[in-house]
Structure formats: structure tokens, C-alpha cells
C-alpha positions in Angstrom: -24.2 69.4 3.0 -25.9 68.0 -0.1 -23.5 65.4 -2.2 -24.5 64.5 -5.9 -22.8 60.8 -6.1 -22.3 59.1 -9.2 -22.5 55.2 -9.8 -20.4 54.2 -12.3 -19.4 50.8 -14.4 -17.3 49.9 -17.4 -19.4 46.7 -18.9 -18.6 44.8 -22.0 -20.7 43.2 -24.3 -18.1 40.5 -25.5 -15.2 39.4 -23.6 -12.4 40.5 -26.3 -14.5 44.1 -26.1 -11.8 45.0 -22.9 -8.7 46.8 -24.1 -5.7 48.1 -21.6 -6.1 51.3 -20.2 -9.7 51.6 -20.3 -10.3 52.0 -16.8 -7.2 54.9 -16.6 -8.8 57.0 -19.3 -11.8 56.8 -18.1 -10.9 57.5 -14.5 -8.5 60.7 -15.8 -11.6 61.9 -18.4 -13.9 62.2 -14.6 -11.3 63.3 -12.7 -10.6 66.2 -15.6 -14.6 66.5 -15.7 -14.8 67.4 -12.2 -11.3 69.6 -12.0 -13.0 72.2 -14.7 -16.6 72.2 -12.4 -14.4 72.4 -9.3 -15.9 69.5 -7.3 -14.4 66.6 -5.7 -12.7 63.5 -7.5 -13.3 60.5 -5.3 -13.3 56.5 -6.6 -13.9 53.4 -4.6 -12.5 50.9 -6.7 -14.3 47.1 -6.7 -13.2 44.2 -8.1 -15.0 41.0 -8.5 -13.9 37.6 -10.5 -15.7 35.4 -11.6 -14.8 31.7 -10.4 -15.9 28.5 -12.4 -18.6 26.4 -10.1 -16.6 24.3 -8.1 -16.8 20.3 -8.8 -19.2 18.6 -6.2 -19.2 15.2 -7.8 -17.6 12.4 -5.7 -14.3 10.8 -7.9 -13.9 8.1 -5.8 -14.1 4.3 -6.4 
């Protein structure tokens, strides 16, 4: 069976560029762009944050 899979990201150039319900529409345009060409819809969603360094200087006296 040959499968034609699709990596796909949503990246911003600035951090006010993100509005709500960019990742739905763009999630319901594939899903739509692969009902009408009759293959399968499938989505691994994967989060990552992004964490300030953590603080390795000794405070103590």
C-alpha cells in the first residue's frame, strides 16, 4: 500500500501574528481538501512550550 503523508506546521513570524481558531480552520480546510479527493483525514497533534532557562545561580549567603 503506498501512503502520500503530509508534514504540516502553522509558524508565526511575530508572537501577536496567532489569532484563535487558526489551527480549527486550518484542520477543517484539509479535512474538506481530502473529503472531495476521497482519501483519508488523519492528524497527530504535537504540542511543545517553550520554558524560560531555569536559574542555576546559587542565592545563598
Amino acid at each position: 500500500m503506498r501512503e502520500n503523508v503530509w508534514f504540516v506546521t502553522l509558524t508565526y513570524r511575530g508572537v501577536d501574528d496567532w489569532q484563535p481558531r487558526h489551527v480549527s480552520k486550518c484542520l477543517k480546510a484539509a479535512r474538506r481538501w481530502c473529503q472531495l479527493r476521497r482519501v483519508p483525514f488523519r492528524y497527530l497533534w504535537v504540542a511543545c512550550g517553550i520554558r524560560a532557562p531555569l536559574n542555576t545561580q546559587s542565592t545563598s549567603t
